[in-house]
N, C-alpha and C positions, 0 to 999 in steps of 0.2 A: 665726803662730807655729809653728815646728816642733816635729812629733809625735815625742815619744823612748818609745820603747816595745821592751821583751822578745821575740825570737822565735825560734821554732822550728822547725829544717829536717824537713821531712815527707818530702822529695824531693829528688834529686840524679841529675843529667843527665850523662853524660859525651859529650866530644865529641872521643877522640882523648885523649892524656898529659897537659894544658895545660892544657885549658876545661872548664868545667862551666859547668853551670844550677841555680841554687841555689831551690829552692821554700820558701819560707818562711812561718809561719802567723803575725803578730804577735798579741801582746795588744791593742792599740792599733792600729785599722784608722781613718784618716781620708781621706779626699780630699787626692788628689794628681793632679796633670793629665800627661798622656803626655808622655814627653820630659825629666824632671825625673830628678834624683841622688838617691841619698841616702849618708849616712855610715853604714859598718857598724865594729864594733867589737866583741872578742872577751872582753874584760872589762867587768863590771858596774858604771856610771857608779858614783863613790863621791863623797859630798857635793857633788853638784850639779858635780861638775870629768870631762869629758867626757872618756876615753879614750883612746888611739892608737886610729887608725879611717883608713879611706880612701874615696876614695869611688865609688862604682859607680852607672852608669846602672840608672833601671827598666825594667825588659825584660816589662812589662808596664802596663795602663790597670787603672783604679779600676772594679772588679765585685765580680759578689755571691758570687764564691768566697771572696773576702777574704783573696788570699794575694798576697804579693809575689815577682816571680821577679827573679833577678840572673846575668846571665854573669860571669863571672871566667874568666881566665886565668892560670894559674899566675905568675909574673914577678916577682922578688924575693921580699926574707924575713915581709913581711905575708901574701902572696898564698901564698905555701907555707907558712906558718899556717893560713890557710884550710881550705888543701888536707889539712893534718894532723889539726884539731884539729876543724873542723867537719862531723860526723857526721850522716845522719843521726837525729834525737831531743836533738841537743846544743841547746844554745840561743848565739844570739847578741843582741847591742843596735843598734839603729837609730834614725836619726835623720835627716826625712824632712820634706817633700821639695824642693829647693832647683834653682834654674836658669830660664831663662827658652829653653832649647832646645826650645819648643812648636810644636802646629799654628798655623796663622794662622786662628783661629777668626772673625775679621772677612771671610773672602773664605773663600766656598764654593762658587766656579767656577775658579778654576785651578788648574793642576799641581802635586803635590805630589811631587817627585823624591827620593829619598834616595838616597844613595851610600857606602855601607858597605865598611870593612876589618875583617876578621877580626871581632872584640868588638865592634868598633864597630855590628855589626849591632843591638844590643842595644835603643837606645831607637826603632830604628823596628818593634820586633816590638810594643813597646806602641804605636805610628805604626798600627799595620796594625788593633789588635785597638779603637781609638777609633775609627776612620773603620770600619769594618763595621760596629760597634756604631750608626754614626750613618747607617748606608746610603751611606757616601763613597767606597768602598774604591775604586771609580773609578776617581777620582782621584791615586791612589797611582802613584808607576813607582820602582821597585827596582832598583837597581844595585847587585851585592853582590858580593865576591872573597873567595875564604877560599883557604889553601895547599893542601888537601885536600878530598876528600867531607866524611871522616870529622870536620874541622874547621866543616862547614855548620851552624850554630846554628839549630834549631826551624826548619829548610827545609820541613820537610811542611805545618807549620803555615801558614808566609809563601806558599810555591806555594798552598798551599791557600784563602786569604783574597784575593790579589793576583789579579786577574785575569793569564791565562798571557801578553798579549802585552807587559803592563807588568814583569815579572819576567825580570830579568837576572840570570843569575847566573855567575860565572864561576872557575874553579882555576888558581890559580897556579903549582901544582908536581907537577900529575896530568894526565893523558891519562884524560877519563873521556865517554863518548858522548853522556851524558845532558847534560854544561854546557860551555860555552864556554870556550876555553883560554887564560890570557893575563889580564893587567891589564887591569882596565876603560878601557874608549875614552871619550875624548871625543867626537872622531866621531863616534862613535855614537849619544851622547846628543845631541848637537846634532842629529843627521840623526831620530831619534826624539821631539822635543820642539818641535812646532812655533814656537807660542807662549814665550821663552825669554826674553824681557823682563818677562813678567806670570807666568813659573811660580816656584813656591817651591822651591829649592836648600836641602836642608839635607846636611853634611857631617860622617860620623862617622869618624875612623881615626887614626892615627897623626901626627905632625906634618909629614913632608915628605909623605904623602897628602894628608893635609888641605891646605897650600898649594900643592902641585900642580893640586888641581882646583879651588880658588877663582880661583886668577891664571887657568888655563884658561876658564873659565865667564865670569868678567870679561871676557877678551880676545873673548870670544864674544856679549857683547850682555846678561848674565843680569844684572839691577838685584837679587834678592833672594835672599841668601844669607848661609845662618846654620851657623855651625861647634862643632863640641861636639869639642871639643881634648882627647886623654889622652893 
């Protein structure tokens, strides 16, 4: 049964005009598994009848800080609500946690690849802080593009947890020394992933992203591959 519970911004990340990282404290902290959504909402549920709400990945795993984070990107009249109204010390309502875009906790020997656009980075930052927490981080390989530096969501965090040679990360619309220029390769990952039959493919980004690299990865041999569409 899903947790609906009251919460409060403690902290607010900016990443550039567009994206934030929203720190949240709820009243109501329950077990939720990496990879999962939740619905946030800016008015207070009234007689049991749920809100206008949308729904945003957790950009974080279930620890003992007890806070929820969430990326946003500004984009339409909800998301520039957000951006207006939620301060921080305001309060918002959530309602948690829903999706089946998880680790594959049955198999703890192969590849766990993520392949991220812009926001979409969001549910592998709680991907990266479950598998350290479990000694996996391994296993991890990152493949990430954002338009900018200034648009890289919690990079220091992700470099910092992923080991360096698993962490791709690449700009779209900068000449910067430190990342790789350009749209993420397939190439590359196939030339990077040995085993591509038995690794786990998960895909976060936009819609012709996202079917760009599932038909790519198909056409390449990859049997497991799971997409989280927004």
């Amino acid at each position: 049964m899903a947790t609906i519970s009251k919460a409060i911004v403690i902290e607010i990340r900016e990443y550039g005009t567009d994206v934030r990282e929203y720190i949240l404290k709820p009243d109501k902290y329950n077990f939720f598994d990496a990879g999962t959504f939740l619905q946030l909402a800016l008015e207070e549920p009234q007689n049991s009848r749920w809100p206008e709400s949308r729904n945003f990945s957790l950009a974080s795993n279930f620890s003992d800080d007890r806070t929820i984070r969430l990326v946003i990107r500004r984009i339409g009249s909800f998301t520039s609500r957000i951006f207006e109204e939620l301060n921080v010390g305001n309060h918002c309502y959530l309602k948690y946690s829903f999706g089946d875009f998880l680790l594959p906790f049955y198999d703890k020997m192969n590849p766990i690849v993520c392949i991220a656009g812009g926001t979409g980075v969001a549910p592998f930052i709680s991907f990266a802080g479950q598998l350290s927490k479990e000694g996996h981080i391994d296993r991890m390989h990152l493949y990430y593009s954002a338009k900018t530096q200034e648009e890289l969501v919690c990079i220091d965090e992700l470099t910092e947890l992923i080991p360096k040679e698993n962490c791709n990360i690449s700009l779209t619309r900068e000449d910067n020394p430190n990342f790789e220029k350009g749209r993420i390769s397939l190439k590359k990952i196939k030339s990077e992933i040995s085993n591509i039959e038995d690794a786990h493919f998960y895909i976060c980004g936009g819609e012709e992203f996202t079917a760009h690299f599932k038909t790519g990865l198909i056409a390449e041999g990859a049997k497991i591959i799971y997409t989280d569409e927004w």
